[in-house]
ZAGU-460370 format. One record per residue (C-alpha): residue in one letter; z, y, x. Coordinates in steps of 0.05 Angstrom, whole numbers, plus 5000, padded with zeros to 4 digits. Layout:
N
A  Z  Y  X
...
This chain:
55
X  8356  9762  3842
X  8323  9721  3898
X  8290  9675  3864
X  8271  9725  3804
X  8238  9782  3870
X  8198  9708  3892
X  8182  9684  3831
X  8139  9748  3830
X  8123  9762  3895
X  8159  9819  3912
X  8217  9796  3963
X  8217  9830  4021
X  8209  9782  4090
X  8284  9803  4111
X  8314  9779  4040
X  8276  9718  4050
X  8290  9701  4115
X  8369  9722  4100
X  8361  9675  4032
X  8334  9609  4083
X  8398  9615  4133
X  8454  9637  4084
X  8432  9607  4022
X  8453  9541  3980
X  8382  9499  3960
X  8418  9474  3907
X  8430  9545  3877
X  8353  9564  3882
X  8329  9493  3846
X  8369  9502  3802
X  8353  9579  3789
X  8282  9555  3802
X  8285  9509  3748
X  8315  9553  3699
X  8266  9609  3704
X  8210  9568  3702
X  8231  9537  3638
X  8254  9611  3610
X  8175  9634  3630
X  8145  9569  3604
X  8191  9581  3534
X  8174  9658  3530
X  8094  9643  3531
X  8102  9587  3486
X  8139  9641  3436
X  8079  9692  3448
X  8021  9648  3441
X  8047  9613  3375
X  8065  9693  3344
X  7996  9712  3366
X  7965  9640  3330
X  8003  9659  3269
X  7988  9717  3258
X  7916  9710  3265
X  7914  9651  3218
């Protein structure tokens, strides 16, 4: 849920800060990765619908 709150910009200072001294950095590259892939993947999916249908 971390990286999902900063991937928008809504995590609060205190979940950071708790995220930066408790946290694995493998666990939020990883997560990192995966959701920017996921984002990059769903506008890929929009963009060609839209491009079809107005072809």
């Amino acid at each position: 849920m971390s990286v999902l709150a900063a991937g928008f910009g809504v995590q609060s200072k205190k979940s950071r800060q708790r995220d930066f001294e408790h946290g694995k950095p493998v666990v939020f590259i990883v997560t990192g990765i995966i959701f920017t892939f996921l984002f990059i993947a769903s506008v890929m999916m929009v963009v060609s619908t839209v491009l079809d249908k107005a072809g």
